[in-house]
PDB file of N, CA, C and O in Angstrom:
ATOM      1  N   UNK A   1      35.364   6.228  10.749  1.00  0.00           N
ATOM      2  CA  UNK A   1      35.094   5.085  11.602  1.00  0.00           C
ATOM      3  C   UNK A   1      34.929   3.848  10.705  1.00  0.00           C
ATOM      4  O   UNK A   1      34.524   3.911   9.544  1.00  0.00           O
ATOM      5  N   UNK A   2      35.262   2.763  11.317  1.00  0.00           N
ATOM      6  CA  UNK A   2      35.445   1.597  10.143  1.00  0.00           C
ATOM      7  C   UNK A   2      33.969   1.078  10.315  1.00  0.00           C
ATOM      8  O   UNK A   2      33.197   1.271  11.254  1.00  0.00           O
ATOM      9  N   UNK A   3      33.772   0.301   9.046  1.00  0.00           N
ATOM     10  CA  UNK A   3      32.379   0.251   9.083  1.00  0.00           C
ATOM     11  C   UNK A   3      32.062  -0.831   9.779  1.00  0.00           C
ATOM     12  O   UNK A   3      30.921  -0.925  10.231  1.00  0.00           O
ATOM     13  N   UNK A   4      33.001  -1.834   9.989  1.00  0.00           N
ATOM     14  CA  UNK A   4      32.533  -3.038  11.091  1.00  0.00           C
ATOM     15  C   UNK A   4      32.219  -2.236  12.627  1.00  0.00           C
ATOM     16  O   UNK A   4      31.298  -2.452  13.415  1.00  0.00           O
ATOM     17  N   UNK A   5      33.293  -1.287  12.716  1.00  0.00           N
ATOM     18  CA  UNK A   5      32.486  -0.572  14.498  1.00  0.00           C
ATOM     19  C   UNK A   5      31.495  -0.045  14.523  1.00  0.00           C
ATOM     20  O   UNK A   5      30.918   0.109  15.600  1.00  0.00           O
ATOM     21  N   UNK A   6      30.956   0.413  13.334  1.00  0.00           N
ATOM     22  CA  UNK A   6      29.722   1.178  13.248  1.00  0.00           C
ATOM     23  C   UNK A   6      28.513   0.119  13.324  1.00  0.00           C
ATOM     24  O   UNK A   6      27.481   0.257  13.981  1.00  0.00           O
ATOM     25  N   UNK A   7      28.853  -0.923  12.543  1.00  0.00           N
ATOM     26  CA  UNK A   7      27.738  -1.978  12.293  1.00  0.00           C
ATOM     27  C   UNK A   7      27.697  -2.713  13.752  1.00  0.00           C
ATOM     28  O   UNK A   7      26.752  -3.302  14.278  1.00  0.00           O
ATOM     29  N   UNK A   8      29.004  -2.494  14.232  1.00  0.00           N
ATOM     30  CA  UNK A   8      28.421  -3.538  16.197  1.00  0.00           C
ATOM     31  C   UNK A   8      28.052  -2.130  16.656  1.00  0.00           C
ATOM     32  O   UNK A   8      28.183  -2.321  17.865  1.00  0.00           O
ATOM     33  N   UNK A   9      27.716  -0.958  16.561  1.00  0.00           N
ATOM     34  CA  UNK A   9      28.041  -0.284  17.624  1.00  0.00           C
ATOM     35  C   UNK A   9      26.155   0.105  17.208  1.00  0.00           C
ATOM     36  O   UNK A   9      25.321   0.409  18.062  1.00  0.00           O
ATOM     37  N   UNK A  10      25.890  -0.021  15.737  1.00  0.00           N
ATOM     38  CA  UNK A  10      24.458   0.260  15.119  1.00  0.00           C
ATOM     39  C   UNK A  10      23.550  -0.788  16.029  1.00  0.00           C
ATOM     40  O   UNK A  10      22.520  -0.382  16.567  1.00  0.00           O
ATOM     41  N   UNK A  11      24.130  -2.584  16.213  1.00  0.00           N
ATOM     42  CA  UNK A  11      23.298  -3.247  16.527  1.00  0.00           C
ATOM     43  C   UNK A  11      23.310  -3.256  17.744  1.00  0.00           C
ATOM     44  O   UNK A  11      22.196  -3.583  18.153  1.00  0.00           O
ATOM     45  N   UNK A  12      24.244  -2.995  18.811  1.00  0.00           N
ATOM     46  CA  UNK A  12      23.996  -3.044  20.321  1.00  0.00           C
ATOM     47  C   UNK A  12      22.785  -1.993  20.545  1.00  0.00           C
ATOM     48  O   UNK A  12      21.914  -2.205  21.390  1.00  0.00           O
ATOM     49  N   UNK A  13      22.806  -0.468  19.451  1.00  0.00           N
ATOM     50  CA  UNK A  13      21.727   0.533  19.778  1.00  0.00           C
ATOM     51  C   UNK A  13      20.758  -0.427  19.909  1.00  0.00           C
ATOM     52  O   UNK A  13      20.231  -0.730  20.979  1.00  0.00           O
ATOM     53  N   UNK A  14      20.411  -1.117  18.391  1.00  0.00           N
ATOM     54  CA  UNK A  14      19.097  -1.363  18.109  1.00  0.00           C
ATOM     55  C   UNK A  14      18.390  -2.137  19.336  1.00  0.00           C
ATOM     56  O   UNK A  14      17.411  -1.882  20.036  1.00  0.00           O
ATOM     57  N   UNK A  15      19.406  -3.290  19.281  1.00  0.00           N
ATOM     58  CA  UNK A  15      19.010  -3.927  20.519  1.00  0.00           C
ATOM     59  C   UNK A  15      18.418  -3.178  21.734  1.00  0.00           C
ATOM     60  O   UNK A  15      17.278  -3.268  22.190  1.00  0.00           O
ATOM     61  N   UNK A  16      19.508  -2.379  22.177  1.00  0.00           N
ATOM     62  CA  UNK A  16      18.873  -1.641  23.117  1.00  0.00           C
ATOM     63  C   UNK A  16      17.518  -0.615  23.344  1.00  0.00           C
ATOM     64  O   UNK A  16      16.919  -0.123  24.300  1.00  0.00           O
ATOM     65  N   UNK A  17      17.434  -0.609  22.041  1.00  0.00           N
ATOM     66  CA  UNK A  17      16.207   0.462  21.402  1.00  0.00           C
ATOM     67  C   UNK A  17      14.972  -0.373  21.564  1.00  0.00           C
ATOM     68  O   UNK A  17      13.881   0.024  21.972  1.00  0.00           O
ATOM     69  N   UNK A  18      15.285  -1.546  21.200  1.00  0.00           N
ATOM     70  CA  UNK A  18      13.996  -1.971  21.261  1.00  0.00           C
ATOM     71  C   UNK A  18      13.360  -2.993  22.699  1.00  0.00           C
ATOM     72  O   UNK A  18      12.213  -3.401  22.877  1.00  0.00           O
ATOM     73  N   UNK A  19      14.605  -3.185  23.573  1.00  0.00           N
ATOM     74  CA  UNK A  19      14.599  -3.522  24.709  1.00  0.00           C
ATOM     75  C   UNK A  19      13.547  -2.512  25.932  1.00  0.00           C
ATOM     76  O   UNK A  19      12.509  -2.803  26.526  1.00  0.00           O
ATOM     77  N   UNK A  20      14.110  -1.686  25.927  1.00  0.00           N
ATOM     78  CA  UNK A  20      13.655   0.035  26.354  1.00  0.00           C
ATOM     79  C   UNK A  20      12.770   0.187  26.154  1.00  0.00           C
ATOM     80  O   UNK A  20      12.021   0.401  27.107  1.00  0.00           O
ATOM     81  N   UNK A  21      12.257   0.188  24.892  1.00  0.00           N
ATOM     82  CA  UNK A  21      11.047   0.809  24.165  1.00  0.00           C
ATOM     83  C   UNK A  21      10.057  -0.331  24.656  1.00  0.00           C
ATOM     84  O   UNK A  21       9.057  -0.003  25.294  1.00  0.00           O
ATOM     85  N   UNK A  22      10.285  -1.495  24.407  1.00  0.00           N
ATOM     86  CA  UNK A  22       9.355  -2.384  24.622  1.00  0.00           C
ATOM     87  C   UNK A  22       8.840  -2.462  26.213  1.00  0.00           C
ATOM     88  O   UNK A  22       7.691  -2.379  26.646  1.00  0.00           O
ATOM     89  N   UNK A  23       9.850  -2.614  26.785  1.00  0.00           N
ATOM     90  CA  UNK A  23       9.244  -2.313  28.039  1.00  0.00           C
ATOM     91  C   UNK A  23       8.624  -0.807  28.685  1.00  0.00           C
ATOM     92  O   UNK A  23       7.936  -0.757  29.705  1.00  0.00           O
ATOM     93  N   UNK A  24       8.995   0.296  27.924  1.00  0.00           N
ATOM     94  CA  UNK A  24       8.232   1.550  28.299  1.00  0.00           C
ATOM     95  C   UNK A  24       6.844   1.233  27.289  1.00  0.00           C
ATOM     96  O   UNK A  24       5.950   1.897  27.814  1.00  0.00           O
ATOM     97  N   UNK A  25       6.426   0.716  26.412  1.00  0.00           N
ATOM     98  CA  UNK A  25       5.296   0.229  25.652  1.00  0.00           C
ATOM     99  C   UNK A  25       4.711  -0.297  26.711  1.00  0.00           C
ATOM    100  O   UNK A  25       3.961   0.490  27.287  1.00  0.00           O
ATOM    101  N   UNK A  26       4.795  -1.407  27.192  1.00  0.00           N
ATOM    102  CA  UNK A  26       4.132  -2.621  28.284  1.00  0.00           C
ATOM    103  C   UNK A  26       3.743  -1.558  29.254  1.00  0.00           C
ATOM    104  O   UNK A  26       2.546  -1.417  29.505  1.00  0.00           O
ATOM    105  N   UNK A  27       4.736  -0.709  29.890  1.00  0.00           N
ATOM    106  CA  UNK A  27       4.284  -0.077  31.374  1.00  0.00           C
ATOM    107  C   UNK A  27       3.531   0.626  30.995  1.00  0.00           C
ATOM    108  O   UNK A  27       2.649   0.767  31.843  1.00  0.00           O
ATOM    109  N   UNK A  28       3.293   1.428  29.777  1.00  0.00           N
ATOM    110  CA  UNK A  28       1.843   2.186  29.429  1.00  0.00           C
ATOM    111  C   UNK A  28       1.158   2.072  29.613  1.00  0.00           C
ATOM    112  O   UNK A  28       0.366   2.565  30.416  1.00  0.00           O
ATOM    113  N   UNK A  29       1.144   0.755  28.376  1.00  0.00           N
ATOM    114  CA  UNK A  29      -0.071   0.058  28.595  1.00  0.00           C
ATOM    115  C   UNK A  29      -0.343  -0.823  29.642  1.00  0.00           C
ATOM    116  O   UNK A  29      -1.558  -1.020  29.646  1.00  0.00           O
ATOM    117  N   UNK A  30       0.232  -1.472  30.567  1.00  0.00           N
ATOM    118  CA  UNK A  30      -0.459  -1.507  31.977  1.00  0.00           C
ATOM    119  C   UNK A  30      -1.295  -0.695  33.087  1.00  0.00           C
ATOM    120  O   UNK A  30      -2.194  -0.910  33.900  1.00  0.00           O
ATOM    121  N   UNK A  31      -0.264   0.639  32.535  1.00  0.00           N
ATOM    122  CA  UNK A  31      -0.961   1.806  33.823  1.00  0.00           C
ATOM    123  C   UNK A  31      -2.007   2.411  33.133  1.00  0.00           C
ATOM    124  O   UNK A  31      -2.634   3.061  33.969  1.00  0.00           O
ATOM    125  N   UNK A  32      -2.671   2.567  31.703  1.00  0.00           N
ATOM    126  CA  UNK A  32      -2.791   3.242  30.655  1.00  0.00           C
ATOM    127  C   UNK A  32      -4.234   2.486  30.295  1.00  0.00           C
ATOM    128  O   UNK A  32      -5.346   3.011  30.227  1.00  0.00           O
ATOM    129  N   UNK A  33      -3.898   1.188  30.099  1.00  0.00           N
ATOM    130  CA  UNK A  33      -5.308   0.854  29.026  1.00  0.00           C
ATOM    131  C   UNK A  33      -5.789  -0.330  30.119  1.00  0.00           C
ATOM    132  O   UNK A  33      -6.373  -1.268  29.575  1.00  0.00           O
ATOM    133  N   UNK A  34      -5.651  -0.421  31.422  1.00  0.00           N
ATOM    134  CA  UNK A  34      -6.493  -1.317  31.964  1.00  0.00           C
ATOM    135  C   UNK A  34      -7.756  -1.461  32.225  1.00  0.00           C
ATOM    136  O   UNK A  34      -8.128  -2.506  32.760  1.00  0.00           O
ATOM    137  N   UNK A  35      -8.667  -0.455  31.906  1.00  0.00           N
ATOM    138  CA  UNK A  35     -10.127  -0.372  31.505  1.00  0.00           C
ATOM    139  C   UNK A  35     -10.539  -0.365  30.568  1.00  0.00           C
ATOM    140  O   UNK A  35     -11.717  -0.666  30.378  1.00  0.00           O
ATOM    141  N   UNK A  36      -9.557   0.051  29.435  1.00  0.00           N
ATOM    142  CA  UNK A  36      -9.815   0.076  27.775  1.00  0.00           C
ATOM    143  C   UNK A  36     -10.845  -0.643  27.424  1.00  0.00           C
ATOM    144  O   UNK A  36     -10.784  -1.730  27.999  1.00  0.00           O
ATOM    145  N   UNK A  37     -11.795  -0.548  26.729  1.00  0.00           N
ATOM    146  CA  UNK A  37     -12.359  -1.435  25.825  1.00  0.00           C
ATOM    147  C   UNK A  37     -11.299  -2.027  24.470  1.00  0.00           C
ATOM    148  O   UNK A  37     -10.411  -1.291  24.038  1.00  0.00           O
ATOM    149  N   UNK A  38     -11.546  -3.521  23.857  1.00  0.00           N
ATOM    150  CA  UNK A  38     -10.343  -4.207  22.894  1.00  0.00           C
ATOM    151  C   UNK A  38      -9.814  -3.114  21.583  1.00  0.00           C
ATOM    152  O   UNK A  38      -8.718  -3.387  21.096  1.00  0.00           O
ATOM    153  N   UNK A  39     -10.515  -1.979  21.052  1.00  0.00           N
ATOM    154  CA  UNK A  39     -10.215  -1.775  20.106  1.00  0.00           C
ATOM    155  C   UNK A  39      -9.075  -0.282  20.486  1.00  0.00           C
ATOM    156  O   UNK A  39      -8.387   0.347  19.682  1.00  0.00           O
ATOM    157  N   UNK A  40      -9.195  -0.108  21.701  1.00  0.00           N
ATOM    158  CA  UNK A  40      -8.150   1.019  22.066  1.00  0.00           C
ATOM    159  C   UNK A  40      -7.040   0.382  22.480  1.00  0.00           C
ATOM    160  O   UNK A  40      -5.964   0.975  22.552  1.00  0.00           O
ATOM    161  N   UNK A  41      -7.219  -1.218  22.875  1.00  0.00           N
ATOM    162  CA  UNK A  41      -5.696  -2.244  23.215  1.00  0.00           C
ATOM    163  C   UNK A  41      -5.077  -1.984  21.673  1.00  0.00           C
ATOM    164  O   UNK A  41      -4.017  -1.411  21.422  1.00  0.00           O
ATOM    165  N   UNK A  42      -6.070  -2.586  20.663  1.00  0.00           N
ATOM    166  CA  UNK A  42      -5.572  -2.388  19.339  1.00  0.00           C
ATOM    167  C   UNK A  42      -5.030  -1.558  19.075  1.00  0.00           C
ATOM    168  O   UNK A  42      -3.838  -1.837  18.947  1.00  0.00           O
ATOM    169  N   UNK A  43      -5.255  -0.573  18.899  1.00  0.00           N
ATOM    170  CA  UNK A  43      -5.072   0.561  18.067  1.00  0.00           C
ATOM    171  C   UNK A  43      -3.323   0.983  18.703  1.00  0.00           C
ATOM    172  O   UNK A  43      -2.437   1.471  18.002  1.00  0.00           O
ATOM    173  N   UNK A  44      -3.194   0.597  20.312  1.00  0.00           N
ATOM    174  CA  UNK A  44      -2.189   1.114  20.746  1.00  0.00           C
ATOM    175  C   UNK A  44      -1.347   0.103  20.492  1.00  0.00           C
ATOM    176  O   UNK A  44      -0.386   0.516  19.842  1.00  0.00           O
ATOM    177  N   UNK A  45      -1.289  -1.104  20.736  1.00  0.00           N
ATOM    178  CA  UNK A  45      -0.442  -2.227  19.884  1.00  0.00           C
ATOM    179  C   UNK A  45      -0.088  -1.698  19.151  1.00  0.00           C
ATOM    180  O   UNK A  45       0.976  -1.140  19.420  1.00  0.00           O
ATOM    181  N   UNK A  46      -0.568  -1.498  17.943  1.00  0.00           N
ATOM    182  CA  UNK A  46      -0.832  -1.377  16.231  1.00  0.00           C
ATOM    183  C   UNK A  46       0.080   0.095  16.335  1.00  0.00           C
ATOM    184  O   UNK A  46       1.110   0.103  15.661  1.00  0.00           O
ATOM    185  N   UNK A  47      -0.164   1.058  16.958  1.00  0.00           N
ATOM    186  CA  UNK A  47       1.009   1.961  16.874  1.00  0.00           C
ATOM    187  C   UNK A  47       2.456   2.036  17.582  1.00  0.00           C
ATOM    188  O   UNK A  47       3.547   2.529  17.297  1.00  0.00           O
ATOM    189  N   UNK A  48       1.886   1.267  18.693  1.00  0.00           N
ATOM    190  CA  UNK A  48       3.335   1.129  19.143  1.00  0.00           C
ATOM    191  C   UNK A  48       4.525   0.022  18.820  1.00  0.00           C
ATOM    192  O   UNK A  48       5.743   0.047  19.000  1.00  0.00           O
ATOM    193  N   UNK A  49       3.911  -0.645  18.440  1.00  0.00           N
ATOM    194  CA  UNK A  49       4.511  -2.205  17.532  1.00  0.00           C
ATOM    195  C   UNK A  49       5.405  -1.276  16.255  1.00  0.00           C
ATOM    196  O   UNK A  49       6.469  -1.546  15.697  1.00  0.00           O
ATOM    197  N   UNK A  50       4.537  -0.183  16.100  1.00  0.00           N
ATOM    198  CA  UNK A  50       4.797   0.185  14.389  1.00  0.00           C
ATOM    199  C   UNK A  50       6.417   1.679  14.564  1.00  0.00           C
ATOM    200  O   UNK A  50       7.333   1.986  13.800  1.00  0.00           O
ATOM    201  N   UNK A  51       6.080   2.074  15.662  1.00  0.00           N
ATOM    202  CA  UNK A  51       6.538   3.100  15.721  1.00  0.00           C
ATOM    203  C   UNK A  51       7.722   3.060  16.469  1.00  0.00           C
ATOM    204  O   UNK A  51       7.966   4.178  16.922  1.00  0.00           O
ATOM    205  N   UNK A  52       8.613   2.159  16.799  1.00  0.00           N
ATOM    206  CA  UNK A  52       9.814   1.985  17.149  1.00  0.00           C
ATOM    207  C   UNK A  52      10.412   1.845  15.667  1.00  0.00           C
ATOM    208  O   UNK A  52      11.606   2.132  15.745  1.00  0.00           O
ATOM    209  N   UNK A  53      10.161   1.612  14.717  1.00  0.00           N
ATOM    210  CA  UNK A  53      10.809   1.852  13.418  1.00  0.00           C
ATOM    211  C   UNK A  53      11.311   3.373  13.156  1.00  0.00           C
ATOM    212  O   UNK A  53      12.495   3.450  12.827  1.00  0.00           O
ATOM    213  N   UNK A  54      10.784   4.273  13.226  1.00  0.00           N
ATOM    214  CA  UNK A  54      11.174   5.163  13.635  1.00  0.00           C
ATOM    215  C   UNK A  54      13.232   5.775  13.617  1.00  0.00           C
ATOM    216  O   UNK A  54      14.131   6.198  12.890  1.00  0.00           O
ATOM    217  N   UNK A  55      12.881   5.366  15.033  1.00  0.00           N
ATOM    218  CA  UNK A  55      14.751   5.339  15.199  1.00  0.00           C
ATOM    219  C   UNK A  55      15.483   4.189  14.640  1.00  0.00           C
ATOM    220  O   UNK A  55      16.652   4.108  14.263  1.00  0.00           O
ATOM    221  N   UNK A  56      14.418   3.210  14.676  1.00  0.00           N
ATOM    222  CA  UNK A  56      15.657   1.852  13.992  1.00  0.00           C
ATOM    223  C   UNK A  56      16.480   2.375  13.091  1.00  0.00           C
ATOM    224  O   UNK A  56      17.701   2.353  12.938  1.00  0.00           O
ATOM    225  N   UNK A  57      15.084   3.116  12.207  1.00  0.00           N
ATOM    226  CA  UNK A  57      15.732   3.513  10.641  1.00  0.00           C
ATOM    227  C   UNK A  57      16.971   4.239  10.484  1.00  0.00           C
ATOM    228  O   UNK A  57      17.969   4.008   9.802  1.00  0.00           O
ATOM    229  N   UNK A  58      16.532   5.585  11.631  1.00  0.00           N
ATOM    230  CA  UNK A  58      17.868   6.673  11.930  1.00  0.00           C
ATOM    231  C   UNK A  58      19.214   5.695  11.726  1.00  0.00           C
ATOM    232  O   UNK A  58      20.076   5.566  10.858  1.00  0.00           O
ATOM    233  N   UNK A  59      18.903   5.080  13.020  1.00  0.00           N
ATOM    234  CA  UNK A  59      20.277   3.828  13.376  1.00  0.00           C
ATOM    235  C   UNK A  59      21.341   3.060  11.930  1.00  0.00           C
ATOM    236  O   UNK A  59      22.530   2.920  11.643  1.00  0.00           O
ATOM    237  N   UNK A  60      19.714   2.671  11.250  1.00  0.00           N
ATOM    238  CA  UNK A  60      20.309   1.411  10.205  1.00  0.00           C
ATOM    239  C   UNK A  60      21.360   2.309   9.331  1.00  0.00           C
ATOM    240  O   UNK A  60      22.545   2.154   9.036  1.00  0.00           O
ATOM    241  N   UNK A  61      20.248   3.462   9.012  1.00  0.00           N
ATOM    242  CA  UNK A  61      20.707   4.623   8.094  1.00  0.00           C
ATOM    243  C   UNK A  61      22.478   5.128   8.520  1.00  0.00           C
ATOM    244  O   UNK A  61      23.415   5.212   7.726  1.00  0.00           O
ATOM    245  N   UNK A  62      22.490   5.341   9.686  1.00  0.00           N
ATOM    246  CA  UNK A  62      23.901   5.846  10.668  1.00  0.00           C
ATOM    247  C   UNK A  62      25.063   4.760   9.789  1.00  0.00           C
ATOM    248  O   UNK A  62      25.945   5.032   8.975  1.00  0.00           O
ATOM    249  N   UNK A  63      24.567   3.357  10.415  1.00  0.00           N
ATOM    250  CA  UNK A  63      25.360   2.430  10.195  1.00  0.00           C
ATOM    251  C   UNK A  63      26.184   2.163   8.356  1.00  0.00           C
ATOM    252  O   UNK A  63      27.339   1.962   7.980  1.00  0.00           O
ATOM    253  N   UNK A  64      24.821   2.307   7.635  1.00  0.00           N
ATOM    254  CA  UNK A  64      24.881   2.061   6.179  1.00  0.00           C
ATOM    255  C   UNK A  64      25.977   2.758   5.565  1.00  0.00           C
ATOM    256  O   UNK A  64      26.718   2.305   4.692  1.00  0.00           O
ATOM    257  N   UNK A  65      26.037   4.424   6.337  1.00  0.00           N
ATOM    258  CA  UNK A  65      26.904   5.525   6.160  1.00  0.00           C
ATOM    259  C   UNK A  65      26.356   6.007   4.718  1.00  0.00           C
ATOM    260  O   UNK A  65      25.307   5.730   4.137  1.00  0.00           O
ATOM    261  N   UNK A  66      27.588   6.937   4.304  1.00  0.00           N
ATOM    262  CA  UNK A  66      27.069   7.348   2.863  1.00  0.00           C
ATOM    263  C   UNK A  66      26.497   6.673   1.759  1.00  0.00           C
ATOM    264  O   UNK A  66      26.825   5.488   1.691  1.00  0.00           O
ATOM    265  N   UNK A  67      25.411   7.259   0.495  1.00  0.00           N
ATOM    266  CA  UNK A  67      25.683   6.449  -0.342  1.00  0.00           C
ATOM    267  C   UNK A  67      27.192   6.520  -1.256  1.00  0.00           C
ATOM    268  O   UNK A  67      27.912   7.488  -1.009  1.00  0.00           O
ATOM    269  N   UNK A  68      27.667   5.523  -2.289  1.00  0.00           N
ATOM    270  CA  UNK A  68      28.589   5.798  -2.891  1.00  0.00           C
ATOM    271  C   UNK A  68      28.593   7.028  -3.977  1.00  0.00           C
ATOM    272  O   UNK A  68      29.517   7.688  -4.452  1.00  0.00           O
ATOM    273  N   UNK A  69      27.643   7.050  -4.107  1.00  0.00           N
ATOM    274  CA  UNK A  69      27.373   8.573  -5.694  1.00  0.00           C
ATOM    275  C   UNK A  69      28.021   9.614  -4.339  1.00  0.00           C
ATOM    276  O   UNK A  69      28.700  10.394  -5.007  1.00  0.00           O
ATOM    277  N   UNK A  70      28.142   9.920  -3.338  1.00  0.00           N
ATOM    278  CA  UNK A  70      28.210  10.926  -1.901  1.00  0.00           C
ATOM    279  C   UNK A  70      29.550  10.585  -1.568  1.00  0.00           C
ATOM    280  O   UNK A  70      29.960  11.163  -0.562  1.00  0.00           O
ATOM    281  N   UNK A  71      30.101  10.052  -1.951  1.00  0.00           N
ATOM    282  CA  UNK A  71      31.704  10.013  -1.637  1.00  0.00           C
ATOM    283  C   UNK A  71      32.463  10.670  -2.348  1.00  0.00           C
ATOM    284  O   UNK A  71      32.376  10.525  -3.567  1.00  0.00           O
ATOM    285  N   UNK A  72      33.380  11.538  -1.815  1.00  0.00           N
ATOM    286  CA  UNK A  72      34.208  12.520  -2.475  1.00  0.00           C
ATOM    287  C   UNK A  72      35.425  11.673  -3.093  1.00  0.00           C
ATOM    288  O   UNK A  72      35.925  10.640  -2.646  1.00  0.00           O
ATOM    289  N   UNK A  73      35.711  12.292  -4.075  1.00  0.00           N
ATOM    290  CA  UNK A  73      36.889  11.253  -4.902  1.00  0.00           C
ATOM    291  C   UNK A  73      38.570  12.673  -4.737  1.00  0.00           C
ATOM    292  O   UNK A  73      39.674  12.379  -5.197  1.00  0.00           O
TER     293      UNK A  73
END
């Protein structure tokens, strides 16, 4: 696969990854922490902010493809 289709096809994921995610984050935490006291808002921010990296990485990684030392000659 040429690496320009991979690199649009890596960023429409991401986009979409974090579109998704962000809004399944929000509805959580709407249905989820509306009695919370502030440091359980925190804490779930603070992981969920953090933890869509996660798949980004998979993604970026997909896109980057092999390293060169990994290419067969």
């Amino acid at each position: 696969m040429p690496v320009r289709l991979k690199k649009l096809i890596g960023m429409i994921l991401i986009v979409l990854l974090v579109i998704v995610y962000a809004l399944l984050a929000t509805t959580i935490a709407t249905y989820r922490l509306a009695e919370s006291p502030w440091y359980v808002h925190f804490l779930y921010f603070l992981l969920s902010g953090i933890l869509w990296i996660v798949p980004a990485m998979f993604i970026i990684r997909w896109m980057a493809g092999p390293k060169s030392s990994d290419k067969q000659v």
